[in-house]
GUGU-537583 format. One record per residue (C-alpha): x, y, z. Coordinates in pm, whole numbers, plus 50000, padded with zeros to 5 digits. Example, Ala and Ser with C-alpha at 12.3 -4.5 7.8 and 13.67 -1.06 7.14 Angstrom:
BEGIN
512304955050780
513674989450714
END
This chain:
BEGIN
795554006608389
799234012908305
801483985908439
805143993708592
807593987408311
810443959008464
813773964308538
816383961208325
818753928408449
821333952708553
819293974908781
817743942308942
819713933709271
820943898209251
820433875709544
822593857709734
822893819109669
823723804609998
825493770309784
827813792609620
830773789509784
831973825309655
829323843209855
829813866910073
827403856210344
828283819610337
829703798910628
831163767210679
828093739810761
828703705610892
828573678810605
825163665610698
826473629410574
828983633210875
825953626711072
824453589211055
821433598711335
820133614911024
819353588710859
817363573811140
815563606411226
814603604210876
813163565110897
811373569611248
809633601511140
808543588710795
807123556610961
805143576411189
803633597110908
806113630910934
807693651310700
810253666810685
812083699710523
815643705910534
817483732510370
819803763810392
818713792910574
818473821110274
821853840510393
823623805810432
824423805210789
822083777310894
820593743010823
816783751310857
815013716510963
811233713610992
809463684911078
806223683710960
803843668211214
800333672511086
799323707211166
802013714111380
805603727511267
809103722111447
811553739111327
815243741211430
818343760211269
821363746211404
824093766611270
827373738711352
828253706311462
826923712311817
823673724911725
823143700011460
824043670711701
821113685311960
818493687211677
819133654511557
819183640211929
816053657612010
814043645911672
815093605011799
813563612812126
810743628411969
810153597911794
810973579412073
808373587512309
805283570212349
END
């Protein structure tokens, strides 16, 4: 069996990196440390056994936040202040619910 020879670096498209602020793609995200509610989503979903994931959507336009809750997955992708404000409101009541 013959194997596909790889490309050469220059043929290879490069991808985008959404945390380079030179990117085409990129927009302006809120500064997550604006944004103390964070830091108790963080605490109340830890001590009830979550996890969580938070990054950059891959074209840089969103946060992408998942809370892992067992088997089930929540995700949100707020986008600005607004959105971000929501998602971190709804994870405290989330937590905050019997």
């Amino acid at each position: 069996m013959e194997y596909p020879k790889p490309k050469k670096s220059s043929d290879a498209k490069k991808p985008i990196n959404p945390f380079d602020p030179k990117g085409s793609k990129v927009r302006s995200l809120p500064d997550l440390a604006d944004h103390p509610e964070l830091l108790q989503v963080l605490q109340k979903g830890l001590a009830a056994g979550c996890g969580f994931i938070i990054s950059r959507t891959s074209d840089g336009g969103a946060f992408s936040f998942t809370l892992l809750d067992g088997a089930a997955r929540h995700r949100q992708y707020p986008s600005n202040t607004l959105e971000l404000e929501q998602t971190l409101d709804g994870l405290l009541e989330y937590f905050d619910t019997p």
